[in-house]
C-alpha positions in Angstrom: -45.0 -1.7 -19.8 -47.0 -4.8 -19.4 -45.3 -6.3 -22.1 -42.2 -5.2 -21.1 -42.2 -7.0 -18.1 -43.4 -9.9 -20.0 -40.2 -10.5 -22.1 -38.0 -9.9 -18.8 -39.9 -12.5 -17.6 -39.4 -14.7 -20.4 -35.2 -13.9 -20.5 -35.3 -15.2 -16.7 -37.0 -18.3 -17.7 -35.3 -19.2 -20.7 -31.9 -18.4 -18.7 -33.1 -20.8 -15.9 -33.9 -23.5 -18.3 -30.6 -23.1 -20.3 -28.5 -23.0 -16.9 -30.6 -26.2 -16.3 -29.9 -28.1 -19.5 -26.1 -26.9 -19.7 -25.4 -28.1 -16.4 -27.4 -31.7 -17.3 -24.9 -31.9 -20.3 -22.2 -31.0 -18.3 -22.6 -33.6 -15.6 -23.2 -36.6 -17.9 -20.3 -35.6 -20.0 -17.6 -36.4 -16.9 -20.4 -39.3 -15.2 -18.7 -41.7 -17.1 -14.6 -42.0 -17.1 -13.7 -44.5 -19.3 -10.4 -46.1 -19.4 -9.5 -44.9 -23.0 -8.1 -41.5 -23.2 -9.4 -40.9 -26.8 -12.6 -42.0 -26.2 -13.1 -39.5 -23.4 -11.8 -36.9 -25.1 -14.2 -37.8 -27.9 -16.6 -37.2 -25.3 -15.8 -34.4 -24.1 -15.8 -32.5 -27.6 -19.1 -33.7 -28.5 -20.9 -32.8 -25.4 -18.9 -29.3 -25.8 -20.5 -28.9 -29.5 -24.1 -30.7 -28.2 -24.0 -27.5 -25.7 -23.1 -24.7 -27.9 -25.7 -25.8 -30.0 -28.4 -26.0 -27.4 -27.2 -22.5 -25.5 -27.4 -21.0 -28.8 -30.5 -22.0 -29.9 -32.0 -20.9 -26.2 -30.6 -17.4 -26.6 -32.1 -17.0 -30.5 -35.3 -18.4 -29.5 -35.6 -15.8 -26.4 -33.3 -13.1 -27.8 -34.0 -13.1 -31.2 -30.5 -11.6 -32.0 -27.1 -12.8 -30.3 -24.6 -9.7 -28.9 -21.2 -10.1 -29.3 -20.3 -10.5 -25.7 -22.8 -13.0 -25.3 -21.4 -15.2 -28.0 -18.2 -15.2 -27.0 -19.7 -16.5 -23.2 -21.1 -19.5 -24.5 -18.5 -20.1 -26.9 -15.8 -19.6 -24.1 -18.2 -21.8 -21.5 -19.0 -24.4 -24.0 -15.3 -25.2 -24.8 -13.2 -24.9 -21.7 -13.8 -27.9 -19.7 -13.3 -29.6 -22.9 -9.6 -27.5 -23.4 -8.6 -28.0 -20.2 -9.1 -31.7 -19.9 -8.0 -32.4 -23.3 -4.5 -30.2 -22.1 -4.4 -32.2 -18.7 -4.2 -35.8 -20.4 -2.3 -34.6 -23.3 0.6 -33.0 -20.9 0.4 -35.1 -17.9 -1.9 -38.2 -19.4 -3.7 -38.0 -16.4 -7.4 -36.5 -15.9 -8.0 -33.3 -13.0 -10.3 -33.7 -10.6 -12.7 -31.5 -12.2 -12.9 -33.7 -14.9 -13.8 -36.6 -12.6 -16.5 -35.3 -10.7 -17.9 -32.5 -12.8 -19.9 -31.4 -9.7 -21.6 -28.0 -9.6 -18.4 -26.4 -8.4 -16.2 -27.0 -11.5 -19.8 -26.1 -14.1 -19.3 -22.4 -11.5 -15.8 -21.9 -12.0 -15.7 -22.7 -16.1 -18.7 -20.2 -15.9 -16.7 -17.6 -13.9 -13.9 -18.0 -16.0 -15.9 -17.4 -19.2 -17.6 -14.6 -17.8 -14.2 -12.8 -16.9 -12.9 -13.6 -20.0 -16.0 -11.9 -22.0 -16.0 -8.9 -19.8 -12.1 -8.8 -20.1 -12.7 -8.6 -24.1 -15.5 -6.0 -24.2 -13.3 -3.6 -21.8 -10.8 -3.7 -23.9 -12.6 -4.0 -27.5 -15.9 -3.0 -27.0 -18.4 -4.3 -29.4 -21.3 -2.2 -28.7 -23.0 0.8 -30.5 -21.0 2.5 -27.5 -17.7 1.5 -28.2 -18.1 1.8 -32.4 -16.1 5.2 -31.7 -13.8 3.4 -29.9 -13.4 0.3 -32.2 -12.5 3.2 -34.8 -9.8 4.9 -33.0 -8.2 1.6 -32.5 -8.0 0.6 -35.9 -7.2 4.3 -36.7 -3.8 3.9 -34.2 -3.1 0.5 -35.5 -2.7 1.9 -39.2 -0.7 4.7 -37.8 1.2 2.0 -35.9 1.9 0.4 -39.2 2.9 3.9 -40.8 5.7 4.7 -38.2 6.9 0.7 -38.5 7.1 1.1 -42.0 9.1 4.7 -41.4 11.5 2.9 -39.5 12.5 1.0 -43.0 15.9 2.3 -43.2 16.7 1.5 -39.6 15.5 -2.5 -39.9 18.9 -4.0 -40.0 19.6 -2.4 -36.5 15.7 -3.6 -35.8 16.8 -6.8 -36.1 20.0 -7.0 -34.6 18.1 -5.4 -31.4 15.7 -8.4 -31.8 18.5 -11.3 -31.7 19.7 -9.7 -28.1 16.2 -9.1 -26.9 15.8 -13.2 -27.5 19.4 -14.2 -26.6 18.8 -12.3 -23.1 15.5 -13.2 -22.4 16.5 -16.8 -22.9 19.3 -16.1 -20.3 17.6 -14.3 -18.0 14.8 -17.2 -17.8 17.1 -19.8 -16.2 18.5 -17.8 -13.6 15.5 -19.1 -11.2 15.5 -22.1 -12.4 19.6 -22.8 -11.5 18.6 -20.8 -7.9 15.8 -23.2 -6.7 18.2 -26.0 -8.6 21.2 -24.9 -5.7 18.4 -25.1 -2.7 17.5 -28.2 -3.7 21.6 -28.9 -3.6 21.9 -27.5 -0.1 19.2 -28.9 1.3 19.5 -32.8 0.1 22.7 -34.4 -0.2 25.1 -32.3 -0.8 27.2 -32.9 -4.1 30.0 -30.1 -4.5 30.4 -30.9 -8.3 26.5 -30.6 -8.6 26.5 -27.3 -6.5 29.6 -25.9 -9.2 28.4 -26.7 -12.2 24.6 -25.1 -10.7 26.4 -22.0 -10.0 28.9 -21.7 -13.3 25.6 -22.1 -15.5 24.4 -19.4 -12.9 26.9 -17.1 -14.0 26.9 -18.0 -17.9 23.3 -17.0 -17.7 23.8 -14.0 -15.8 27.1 -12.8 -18.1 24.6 -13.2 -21.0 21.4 -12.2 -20.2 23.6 -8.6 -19.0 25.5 -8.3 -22.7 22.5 -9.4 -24.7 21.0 -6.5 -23.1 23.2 -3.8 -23.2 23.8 -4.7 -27.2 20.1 -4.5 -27.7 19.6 -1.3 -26.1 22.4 0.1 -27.5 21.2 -1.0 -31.5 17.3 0.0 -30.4 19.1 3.7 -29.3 20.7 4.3 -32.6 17.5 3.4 -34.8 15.7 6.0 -32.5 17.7 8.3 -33.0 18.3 7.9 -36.7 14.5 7.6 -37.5 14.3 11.1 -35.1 16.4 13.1 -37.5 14.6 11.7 -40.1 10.8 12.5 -38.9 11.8 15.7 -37.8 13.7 16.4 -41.3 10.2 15.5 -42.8 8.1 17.7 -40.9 9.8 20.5 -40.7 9.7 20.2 -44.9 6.3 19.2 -45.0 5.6 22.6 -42.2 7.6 24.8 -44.3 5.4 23.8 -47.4 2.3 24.9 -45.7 0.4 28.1 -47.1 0.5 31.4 -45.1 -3.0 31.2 -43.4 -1.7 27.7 -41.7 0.3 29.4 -39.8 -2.2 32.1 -38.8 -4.0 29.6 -37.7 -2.0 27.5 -36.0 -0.2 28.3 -32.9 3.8 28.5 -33.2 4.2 27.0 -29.7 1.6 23.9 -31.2 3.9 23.4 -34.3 7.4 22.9 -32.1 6.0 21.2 -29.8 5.0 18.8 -32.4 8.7 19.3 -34.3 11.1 18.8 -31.1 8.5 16.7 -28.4 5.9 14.5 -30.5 8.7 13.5 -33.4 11.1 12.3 -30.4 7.7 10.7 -28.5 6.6 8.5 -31.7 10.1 7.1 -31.7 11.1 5.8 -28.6 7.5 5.5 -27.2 7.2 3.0 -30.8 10.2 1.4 -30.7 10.7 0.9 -27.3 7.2 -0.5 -27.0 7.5 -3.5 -29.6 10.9 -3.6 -27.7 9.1 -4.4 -24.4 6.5 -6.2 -26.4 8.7 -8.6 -27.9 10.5 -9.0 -25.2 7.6 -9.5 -22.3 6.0 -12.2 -24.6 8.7 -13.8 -25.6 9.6 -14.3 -21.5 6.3 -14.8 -20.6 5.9 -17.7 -22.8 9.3 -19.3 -21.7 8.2 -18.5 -17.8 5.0 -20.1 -18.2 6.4 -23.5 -19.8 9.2 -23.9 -16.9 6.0 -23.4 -14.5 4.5 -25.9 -16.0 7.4 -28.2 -15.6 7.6 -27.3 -11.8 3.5 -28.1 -11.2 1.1 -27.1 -13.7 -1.5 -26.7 -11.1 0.3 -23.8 -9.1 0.9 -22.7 -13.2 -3.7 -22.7 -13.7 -3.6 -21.0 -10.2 -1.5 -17.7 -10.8 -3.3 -17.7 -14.4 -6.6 -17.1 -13.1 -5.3 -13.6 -12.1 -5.3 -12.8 -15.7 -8.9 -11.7 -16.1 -8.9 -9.3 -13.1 -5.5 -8.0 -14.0 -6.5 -7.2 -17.3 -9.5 -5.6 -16.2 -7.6 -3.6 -14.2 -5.1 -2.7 -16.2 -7.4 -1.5 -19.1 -9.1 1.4 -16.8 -6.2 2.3 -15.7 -4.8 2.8 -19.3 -8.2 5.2 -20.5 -8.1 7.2 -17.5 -4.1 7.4 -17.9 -4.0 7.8 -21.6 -6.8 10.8 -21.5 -5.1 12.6 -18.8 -2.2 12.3 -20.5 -2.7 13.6 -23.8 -4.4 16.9 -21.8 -1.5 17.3 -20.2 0.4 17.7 -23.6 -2.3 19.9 -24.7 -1.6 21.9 -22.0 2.2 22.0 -21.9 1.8 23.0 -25.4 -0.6 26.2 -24.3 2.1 27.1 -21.1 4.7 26.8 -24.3 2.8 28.8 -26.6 2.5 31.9 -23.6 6.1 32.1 -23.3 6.9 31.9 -26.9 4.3 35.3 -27.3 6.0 36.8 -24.4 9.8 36.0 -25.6 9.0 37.4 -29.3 7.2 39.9 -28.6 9.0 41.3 -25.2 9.7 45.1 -26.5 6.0 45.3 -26.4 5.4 43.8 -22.9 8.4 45.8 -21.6 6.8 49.0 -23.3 3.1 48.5 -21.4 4.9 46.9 -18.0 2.7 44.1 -18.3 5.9 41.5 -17.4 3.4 40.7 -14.1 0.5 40.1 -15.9 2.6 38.2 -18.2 4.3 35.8 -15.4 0.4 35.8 -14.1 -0.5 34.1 -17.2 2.0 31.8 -17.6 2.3 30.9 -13.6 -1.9 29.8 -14.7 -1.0 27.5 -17.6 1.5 25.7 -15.8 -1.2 25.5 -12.6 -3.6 23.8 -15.2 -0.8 21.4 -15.9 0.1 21.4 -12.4 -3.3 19.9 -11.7 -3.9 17.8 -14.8 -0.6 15.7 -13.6 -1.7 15.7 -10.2 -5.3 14.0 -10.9 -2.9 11.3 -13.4 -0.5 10.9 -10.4 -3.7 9.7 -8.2 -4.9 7.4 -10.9 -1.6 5.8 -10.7 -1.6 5.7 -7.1 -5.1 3.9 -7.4 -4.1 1.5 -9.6 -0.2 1.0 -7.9 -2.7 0.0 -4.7 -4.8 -2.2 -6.8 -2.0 -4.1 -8.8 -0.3 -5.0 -5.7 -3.4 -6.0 -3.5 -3.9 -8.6 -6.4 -0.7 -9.7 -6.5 -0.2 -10.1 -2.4 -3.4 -12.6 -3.0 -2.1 -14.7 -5.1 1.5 -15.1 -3.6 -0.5 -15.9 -0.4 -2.9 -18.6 -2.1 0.9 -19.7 -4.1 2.4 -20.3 -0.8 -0.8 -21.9 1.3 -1.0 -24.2 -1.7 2.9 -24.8 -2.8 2.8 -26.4 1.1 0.4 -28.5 0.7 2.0 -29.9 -2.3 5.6 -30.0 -1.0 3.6 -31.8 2.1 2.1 -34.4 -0.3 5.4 -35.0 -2.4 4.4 -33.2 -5.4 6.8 -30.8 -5.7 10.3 -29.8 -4.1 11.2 -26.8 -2.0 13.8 -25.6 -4.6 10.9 -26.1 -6.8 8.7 -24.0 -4.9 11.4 -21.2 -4.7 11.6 -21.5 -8.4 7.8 -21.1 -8.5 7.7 -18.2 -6.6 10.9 -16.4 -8.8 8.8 -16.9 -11.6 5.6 -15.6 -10.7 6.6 -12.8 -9.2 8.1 -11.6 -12.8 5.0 -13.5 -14.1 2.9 -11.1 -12.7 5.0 -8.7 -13.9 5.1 -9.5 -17.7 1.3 -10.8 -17.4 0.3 -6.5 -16.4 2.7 -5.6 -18.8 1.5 -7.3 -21.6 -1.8 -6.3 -21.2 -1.0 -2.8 -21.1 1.9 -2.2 -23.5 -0.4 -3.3 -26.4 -2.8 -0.9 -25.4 0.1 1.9 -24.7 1.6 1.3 -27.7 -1.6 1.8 -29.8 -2.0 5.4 -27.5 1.3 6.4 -28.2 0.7 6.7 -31.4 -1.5 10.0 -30.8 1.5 11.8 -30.9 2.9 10.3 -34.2 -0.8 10.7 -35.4 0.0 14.3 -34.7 2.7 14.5 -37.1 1.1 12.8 -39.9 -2.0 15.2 -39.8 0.9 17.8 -40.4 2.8 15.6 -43.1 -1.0 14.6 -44.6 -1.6 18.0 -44.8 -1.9 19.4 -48.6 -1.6 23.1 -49.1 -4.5 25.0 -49.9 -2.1 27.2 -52.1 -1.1 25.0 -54.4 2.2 24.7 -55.7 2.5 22.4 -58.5 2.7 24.8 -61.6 4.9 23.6 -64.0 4.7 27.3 -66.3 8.7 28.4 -66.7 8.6 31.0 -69.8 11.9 32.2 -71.0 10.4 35.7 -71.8 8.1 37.6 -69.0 6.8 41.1 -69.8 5.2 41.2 -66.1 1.7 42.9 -67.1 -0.5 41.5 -64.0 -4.2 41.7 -63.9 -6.4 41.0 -61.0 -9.7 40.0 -62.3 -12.5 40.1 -60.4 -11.5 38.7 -56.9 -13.6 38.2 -53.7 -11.0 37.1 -50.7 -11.5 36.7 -46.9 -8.8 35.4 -45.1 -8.8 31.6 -43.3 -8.3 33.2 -39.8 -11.6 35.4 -40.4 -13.5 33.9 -43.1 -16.6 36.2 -42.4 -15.3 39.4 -43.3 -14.4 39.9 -47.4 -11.5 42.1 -47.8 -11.4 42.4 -51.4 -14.7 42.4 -53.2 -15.1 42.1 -56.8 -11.6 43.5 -57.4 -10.1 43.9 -60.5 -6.7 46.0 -61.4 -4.4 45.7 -64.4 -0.9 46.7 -64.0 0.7 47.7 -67.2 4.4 46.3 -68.1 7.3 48.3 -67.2 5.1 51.1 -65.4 5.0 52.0 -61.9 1.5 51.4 -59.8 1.1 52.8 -56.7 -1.8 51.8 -54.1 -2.9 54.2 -51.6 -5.8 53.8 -49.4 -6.6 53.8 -45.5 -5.4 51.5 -42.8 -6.8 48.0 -43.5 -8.7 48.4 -47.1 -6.8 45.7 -48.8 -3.8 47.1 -50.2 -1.8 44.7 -48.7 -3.6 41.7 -49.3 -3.5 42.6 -52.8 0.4 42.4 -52.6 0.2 38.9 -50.3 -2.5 37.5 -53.5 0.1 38.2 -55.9 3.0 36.5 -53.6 0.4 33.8 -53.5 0.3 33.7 -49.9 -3.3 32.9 -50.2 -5.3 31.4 -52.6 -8.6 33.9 -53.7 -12.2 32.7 -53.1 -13.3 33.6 -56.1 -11.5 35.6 -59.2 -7.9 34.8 -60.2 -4.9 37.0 -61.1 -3.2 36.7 -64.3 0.6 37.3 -65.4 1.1 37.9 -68.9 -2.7 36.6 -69.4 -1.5 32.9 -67.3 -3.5 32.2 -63.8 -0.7 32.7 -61.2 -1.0 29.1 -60.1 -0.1 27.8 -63.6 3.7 29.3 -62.5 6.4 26.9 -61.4 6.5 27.9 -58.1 10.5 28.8 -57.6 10.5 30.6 -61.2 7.5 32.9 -60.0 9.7 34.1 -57.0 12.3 34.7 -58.6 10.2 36.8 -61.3 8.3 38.6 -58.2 10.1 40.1 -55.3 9.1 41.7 -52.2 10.3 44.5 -50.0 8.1 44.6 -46.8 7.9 47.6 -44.6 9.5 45.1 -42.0 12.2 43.2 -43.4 12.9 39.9 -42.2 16.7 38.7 -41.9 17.8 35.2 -40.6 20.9 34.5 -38.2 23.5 34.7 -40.6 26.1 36.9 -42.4 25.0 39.6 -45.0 26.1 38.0 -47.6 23.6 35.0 -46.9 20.8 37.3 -46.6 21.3 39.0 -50.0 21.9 36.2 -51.4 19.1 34.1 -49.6 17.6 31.4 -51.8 20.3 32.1 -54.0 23.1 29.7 -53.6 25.4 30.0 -56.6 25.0 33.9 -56.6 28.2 35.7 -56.8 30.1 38.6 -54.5 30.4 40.8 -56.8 26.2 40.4 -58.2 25.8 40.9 -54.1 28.0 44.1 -54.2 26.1 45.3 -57.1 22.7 44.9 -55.7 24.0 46.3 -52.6 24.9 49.5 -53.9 21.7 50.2 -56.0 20.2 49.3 -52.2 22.9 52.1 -51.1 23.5 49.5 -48.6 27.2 49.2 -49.7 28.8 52.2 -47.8 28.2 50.9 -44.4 28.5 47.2 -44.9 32.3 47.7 -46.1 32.7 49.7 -42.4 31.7 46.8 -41.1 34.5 44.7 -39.3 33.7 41.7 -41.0 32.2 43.5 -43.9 29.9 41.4 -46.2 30.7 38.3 -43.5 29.1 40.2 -40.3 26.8 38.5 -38.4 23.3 39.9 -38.6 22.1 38.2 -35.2 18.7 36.8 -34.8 16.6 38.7 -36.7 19.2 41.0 -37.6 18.6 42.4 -34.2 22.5 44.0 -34.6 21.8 46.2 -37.4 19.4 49.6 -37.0 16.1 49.5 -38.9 17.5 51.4 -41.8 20.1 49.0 -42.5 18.1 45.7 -42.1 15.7 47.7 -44.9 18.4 48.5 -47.4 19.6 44.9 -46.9 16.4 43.5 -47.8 16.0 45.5 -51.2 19.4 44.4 -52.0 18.2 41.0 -51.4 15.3 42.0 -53.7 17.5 43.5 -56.3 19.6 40.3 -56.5 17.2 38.5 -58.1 16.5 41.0 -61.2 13.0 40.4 -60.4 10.8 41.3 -63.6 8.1 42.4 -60.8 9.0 44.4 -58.3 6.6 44.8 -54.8 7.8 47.9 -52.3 5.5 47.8 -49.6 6.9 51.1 -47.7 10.4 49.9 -48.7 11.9 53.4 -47.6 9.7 54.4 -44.8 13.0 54.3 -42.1 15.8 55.4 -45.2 17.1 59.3 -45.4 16.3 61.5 -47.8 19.4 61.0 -49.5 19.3 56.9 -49.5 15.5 57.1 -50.6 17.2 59.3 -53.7 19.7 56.6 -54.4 17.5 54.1 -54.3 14.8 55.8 -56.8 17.9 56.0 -59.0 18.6 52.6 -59.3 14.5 51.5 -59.8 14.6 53.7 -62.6 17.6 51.5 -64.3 15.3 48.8 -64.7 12.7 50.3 -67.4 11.2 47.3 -68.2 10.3 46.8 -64.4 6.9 46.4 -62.9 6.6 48.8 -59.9 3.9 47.6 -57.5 4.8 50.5 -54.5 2.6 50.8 -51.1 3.7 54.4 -50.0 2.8 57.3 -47.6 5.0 59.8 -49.1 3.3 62.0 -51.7 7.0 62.3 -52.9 6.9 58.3 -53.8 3.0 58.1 -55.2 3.4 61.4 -57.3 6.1 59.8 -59.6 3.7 56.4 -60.2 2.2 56.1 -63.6 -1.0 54.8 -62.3 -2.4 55.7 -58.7 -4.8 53.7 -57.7 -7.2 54.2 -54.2 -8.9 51.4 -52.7 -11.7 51.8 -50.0 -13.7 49.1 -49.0 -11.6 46.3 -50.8 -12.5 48.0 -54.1 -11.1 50.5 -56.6 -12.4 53.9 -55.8 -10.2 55.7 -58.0 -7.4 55.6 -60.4 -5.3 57.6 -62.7 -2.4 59.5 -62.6 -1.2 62.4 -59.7 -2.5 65.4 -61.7 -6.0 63.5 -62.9 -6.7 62.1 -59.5 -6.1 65.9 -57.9 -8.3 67.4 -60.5 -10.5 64.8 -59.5 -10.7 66.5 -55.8 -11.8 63.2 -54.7 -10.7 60.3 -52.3 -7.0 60.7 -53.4 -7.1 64.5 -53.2 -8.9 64.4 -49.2 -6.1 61.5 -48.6 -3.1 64.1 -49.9 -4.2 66.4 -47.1 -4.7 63.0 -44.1 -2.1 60.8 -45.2 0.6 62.2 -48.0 2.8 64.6 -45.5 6.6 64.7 -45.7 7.0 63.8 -42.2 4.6 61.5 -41.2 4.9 58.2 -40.3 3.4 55.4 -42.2 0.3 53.7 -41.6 -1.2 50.8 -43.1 
């Protein structure tokens, strides 16, 4: 503690000394004006490097190690009395006052200045231990910046155009004050009527300009938004669709269209517009300050010392903003995800009369949003108050001091009007600049969004290359230990291994929730095992080119899934060039055929969305026809005829049996189905508990034979 106190002690004293010594230098570098303006600019420099060098030596010998922030103080405070003066003769060839007296009042305000300078800088990029996190996100957005810039490629030339209006009507709209305190001055001196005219046609020039400029530019910057919209959005919903099953088990739907039809149109216009505004605000602010320099460059160094504070301002306004912000996305997205549940899934809530609970639910998501906005709105509120306070303070210190000036001559009271046009959009563009930087970086968390999905890799992979002519489609599962990515702590399948013979039929039989169908989602490749692979025609699966092995192995799922369409595009799905009368044929080995040509429309109905205008049996014979189609080598049946009639079931097993060479992979709860398999096998516990054909497994009297009497009735319903 003791020593402790001892270095504080030793900081306060070396601060006093240096405070000392920097103020000695200070005062004999403006004690002597000399007559040359080189000379005392010479001066000036040297006794700005003669105090760095002294400050910095102070703080190592005390410190031991400089801080950032601190460096950037005496840097900033050793050089600005020697940039300002050096501006003041090189622009007006005349010395300020400061310069002259270099009294204690000018060494306080260069110090203030410094000081709000290096504060301004570590707000907004912190160089602490503190802020490393921070320092990383930035650079993070400013790469993902350059990612969207470089996505907008295609759209540069209307980029560009949009940048030749934003100049041409910032340009005009600059010298609209300027012509307006121009026709005071006109008014209020002698009168000259050709003087007043040409004032007021350059007026309206300016004005007819400045409005086309901008309409052209926000018309070109509207078309490359929407252009590189359609094109994100193309690329997501590609890169999404590429994604392996458990991605979306895992993610929520309401998450991934949020991203697709809210964050893709946010990282356009919330980019582009931005480095519109940018561009724009900079390019003004420049022009704005060098007319206010013309008009009195010390009302100009006035209204720039509200800089510091506004930027201060200004960047805790935009953390608290930003943060509340991207919450309330997060939260829309949660209210959208609770209504997307409720509108898929509304037989179910209608069944259990939970629609209450349901609007309960939702009504608290969009509360939570409710209140997230509400505590954004009072930040803005704060800040609104804060922005304008500032503001009122330095049009009031403008005006006390553009009187004085006007009193002593200095300036004219057109010139003052002038002034006071442009500071008010100064102000304006000053707060703007600050924060549109800063917004622009933030915005990108939505675009950073869509890259993590376009970044994403599959954990299936898909980049076999494997396209044999010949297939026999003998399948072995060797070995395989899976759990899947939504509950990685409980194994499904353990040490599994099953060999499905060419051309035979297999059936799997088991309890609810053994593995039977993950066995049939492995061999899809849906997921990707932990350990084990399976093998077709002794190849690892993932060796396949991944369009040939779907088109070699087809599914029919217990709950067949149709798109908005005809029925000819759903047979036919993924199969463009297929031909009506290969769609007829599959159709009638689906015994699908009858009722589709009583259709209206026939093969050209509409299915609705999800085939909701066709009865369960029908969308099930559509998707085997669709299965058919393809003269898959390897055919899955995954309770394929659990809602067909005894007659269409028949019609059906006729037409399987046409394709001898066929691998039959069949999940079934009909003993009529499993008795005609070649091989039965029964998995319990994500193992094989027993195999072999109908009459062995019954002799058996084991697991099979106890499911026969649970499970294998002629009227029961299926279960999985």
């Amino acid at each position: 503690m003791a020593r402790d106190s001892a270095t504080v002690q030793q900081q306060v004293v070396a601060l006093i000394v240096a405070a000392c010594v920097d103020y000695s230098l200070f005062y004999a570098s403006g004690f002597v004006v000399t007559q040359s303006a080189v000379g005392h600019v010479a001066r000036l420099w040297v006794s700005a490097a003669l105090r760095f060098s002294v400050l910095t030596v102070i703080a190592l010998l005390t410190l031991g190690k400089l801080k950032p922030m601190l460096m950037r103080f005496i840097t900033t405070h050793s050089v600005l009395h020697a940039v300002f003066e050096t501006g003041a003769k090189a622009l007006y060839s005349e010395g300020s006052q400061c310069g002259q007296l270099a009294d204690v009042r000018c060494w306080l305000m260069c110090a203030g200045a410094s000081l709000s300078a290096a504060l301004f800088w570590e707000i907004s990029v912190p160089d602490s231990e503190e802020g490393a996190g921070g320092r990383e996100n930035k650079q993070k957005a400013r790469v993902l910046l350059m990612r969207v810039i470089y996505l907008f490629k295609p759209d540069y030339p209307l980029l560009f155009g949009g940048l030749v209006f934003l100049s041409l009507a910032v340009i005009c709209e600059m010298f609209i004050p300027f012509y307006t305190g121009k026709v005071i001055d006109i008014l209020g001196s002698h009168y000259q009527q050709s003087e007043f005219l040409s004032a007021l046609l350059f007026m309206g020039l300016y004005s007819i300009g400045g409005s086309v400029s901008a309409g052209c530019r926000g018309g070109l910057l509207l078309c490359a938004i929407n252009s590189f919209t359609c094109r994100i959005k193309v690329k997501l919903y590609e890169a999404l669709t590429k994604q392996e099953i458990g991605f979306f088990e895992t993610v929520k739907t309401g998450e991934m269209t949020s991203r697709l039809s809210k964050d893709t149109t946010l990282m356009a216009r919330a980019v582009c517009l931005n480095v519109n505004v940018l561009l724009r605000t900079f390019i003004k602010t420049l022009g704005m300050i060098s007319l206010m320099m013309s008009l009195s460059w010390k009302l100009t160094f006035l209204v720039l010392i509200e800089t510091p504070f506004t930027g201060v301002i200004q960047n805790i306004y935009d953390k608290h903003y930003q943060r509340l912000s991207r919450a309330m996305q997060d939260s829309m997205a949660s209210a959208n995800d609770a209504a997307n549940e409720v509108v898929s899934g509304i037989r179910v809530v209608r069944s259990f009369n939970t629609e209450k609970q349901e609007v309960h639910r939702y009504d608290n998501r969009l509360m939570e949003t409710h209140n997230i906005k509400t505590r954004r709105d009072i930040v803005s509120a704060v800040y609104l108050l804060a922005r304008r306070l500032t503001g009122l303070v330095m049009q009031v210190l403008t005006l006390y001091y553009g009187r004085l000036f006007i009193q002593r001559g200095q300036m004219t009271t057109g010139n003052l009007v002038s002034f006071i046009l442009y500071q008010s959009n100064l102000g304006d563009n000053i707060r703007t600049l600050t924060y549109i930087f800063g917004d622009m970086l933030n915005s990108v968390g939505a675009a950073g969004k869509v890259f993590e999905y376009l970044d994403r890799k599959p954990q299936v992979s898909t980049d076999g290359k494997l396209k044999p002519e010949r297939l026999t489609g003998h399948i072995r599962f060797n070995r395989l230990n899976f759990s899947y990515p939504s509950n990685p702590n409980k194994t499904v399948l353990q040490d599994f291994s099953l060999e499905l013979k060419a051309g035979q039929m297999t059936a799997l039989v088991g309890p609810s929730g053994e593995g039977k169908s993950t066995c049939v989602s492995l061999l899809e490749r849906f997921y990707e095992s932990q350990e084990g692979e399976i093998l077709l025609d002794n190849k690892p699966l993932k060796l396949y080119d991944h369009r040939f092995l779907h088109e070699k192995i087809a599914v029919v799922s217990q709950e067949p899934v149709l798109f908005s369409g005809t029925i000819r595009n759903n047979i036919a799905y993924g199969l463009p060039d297929c031909s009506l009368n290969k769609i007829q044929e599959a159709a009638r080995n689906a015994s699908a055929h009858e009722f589709i040509v009583q259709l209206e429309k026939g093969y050209d109905t509409e299915v609705g969305e999800g085939g909701g205008k066709l009865s369960k049996s029908e969308r099930q014979r559509i998707a085997i026809a669709r299965a058919l189609v393809r003269e898959p080598q390897v055919l899955i049946l995954d309770e394929m005829t659990s809602a067909l009639d005894t007659e269409s079931e028949n019609k059906v097993q006729q037409a399987l049996a046409s394709y001898p060479d066929q691998t039959l992979l069949v999940i079934a709860h009909k003993l009529k189905t499993v008795e005609k398999a070649d091989q039965i096998v029964v998995i319990s516990g994500g193992k094989v508990a027993e195999k072999g054909t109908h009459q062995e497994l019954m002799d058996l009297k084991g697991s099979y034979y106890k499911l026969k009497e649970e499970l294998f009735t002629e009227g029961s319903s299926p279960q999985r």
